[in-house]
N, C-alpha and C positions, 0 to 999 in steps of 0.2 A: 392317288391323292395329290399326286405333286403337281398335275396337268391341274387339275382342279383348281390348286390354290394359286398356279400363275394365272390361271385363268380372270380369280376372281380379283388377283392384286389387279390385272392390265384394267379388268373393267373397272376400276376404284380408281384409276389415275387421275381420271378427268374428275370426278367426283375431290379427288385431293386438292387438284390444282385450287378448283372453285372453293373449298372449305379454307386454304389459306388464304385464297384473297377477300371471304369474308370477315375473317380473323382478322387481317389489315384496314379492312372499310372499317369494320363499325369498334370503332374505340371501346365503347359499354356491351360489345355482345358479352352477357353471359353466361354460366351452364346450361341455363334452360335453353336458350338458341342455338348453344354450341348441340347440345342434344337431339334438339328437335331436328335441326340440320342434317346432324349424322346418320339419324332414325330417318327423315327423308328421302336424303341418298342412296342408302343403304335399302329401304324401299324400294326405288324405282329402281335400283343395280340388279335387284334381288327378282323383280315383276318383269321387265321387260325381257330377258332371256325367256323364262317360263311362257311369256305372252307369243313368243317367237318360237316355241315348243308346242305350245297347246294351238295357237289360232294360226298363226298368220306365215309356218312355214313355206303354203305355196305363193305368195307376196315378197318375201324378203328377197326375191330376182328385182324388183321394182323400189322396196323401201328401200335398197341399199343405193338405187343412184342418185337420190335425192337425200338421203337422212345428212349427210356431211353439210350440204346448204342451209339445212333446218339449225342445226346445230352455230354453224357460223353466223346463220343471222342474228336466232335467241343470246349468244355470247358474245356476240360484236356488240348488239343494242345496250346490253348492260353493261361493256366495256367503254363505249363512247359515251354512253352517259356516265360512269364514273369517270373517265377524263374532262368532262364538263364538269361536274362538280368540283374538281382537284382545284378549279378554276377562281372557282368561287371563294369568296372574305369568310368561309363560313369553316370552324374549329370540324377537325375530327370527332370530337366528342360528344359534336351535338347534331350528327350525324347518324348516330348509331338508330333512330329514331325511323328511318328511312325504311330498315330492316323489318320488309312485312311476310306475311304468309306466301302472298304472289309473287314476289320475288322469290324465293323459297321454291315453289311453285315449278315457278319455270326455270330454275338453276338445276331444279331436282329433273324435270324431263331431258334440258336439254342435254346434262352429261350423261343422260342412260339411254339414248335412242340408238346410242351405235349397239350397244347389249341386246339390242335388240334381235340383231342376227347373230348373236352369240346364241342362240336358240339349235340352232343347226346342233352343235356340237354337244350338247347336252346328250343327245344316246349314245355317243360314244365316249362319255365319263363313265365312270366300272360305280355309280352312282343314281339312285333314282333323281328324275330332274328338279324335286320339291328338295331332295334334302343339297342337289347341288346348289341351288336356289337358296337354297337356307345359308349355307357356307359363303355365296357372295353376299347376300344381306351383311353376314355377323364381320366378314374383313375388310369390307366397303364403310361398315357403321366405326370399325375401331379406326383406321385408315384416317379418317376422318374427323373422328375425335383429337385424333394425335395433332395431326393439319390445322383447326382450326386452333389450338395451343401456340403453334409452331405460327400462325401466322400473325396474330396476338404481339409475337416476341419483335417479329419482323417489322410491328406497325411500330414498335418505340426506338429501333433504328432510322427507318427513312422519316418518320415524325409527320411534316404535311404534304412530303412527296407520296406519300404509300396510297393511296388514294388513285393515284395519276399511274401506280405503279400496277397496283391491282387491275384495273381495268386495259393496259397493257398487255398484259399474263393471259387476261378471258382474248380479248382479241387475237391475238398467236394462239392462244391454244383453237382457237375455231378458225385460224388457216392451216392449222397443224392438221385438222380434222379432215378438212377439203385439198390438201397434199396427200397426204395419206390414200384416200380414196380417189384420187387420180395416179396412184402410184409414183408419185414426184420423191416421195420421202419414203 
């Protein structure tokens, strides 16, 4: 069980990372996006190991040299465009507005495509792969929960930097991703 649950916190980081810096962006996220978010995440945390189980284990030799670039570009685009916005005469709060399903979207694939060859390891869990599946969804969706709270709090410290700050945080976290995977880090 212990393999399992590290398993399913490391696959939830990136998902965190991304949940407090939408907490920071959007001044009026609330419950309901904070939710939706989490249920998102927590989703694709939950599908893309399983996807990696069920279809695509003899590919993950190929998705894995390319997934780290997909990921940097999806989290650099939304990083550089939230430093452009920091930019701008326009309030935090009247930003929250921004926050749409496609953004959602693609925050949600990009942090779960490394899960994806988290697939491998799934028959060596002392677990069937739906109910392993099931465990990263529920610690990936609370993970999450907790994060976008935490980033919330974050946003009424830095005030109009938070904005300029979060989109920082996605950009490092997507060379963090492409180190990682050239074995630098």
């Amino acid at each position: 069980m212990i393999d399992l649950l590290l398993l399913a916190i490391s696959l939830a980081m990136d998902s965190m990372s991304v949940s407090i810096v939408n907490g920071i962006k959007y001044k009026n996220y609330g419950p309901k996006q904070m939710f939706l978010a989490s249920l998102s995440f927590g989703f694709f945390q939950g599908l893309m190991p399983l996807l990696g189980y069920l279809i695509f284990t003899p590919f993950i030799p190929y998705i894995a040299r390319f997934d780290h670039w997909i990921v940097l570009l999806a989290l650099g685009a939304i990083g550089v465009n939230m430093i452009k916005e920091s930019f701008e005469k326009e309030e935090i709060e009247e930003k929250s507005s921004d926050f749409t399903l496609k953004i959602l979207f693609v925050e949600s694939i990009a942090t779960a495509i490394d899960a994806l060859s988290s697939g491998i390891v799934l028959p060596e869990l002392p677990f069937h792969p739906l109910v392993s599946c099931l465990v990263i969804f529920l610690v990936t969706f609370i993970i999450c929960m907790i994060a976008h709270n935490l980033g919330k709090k974050i946003a009424l410290l830095l005030k109009d930097k938070a904005t300029m700050c979060g989109g920082i945080i996605l950009i490092l976290l997507g060379i963090k991703t492409v180190l990682e995977h050239m074995n630098i880090l």
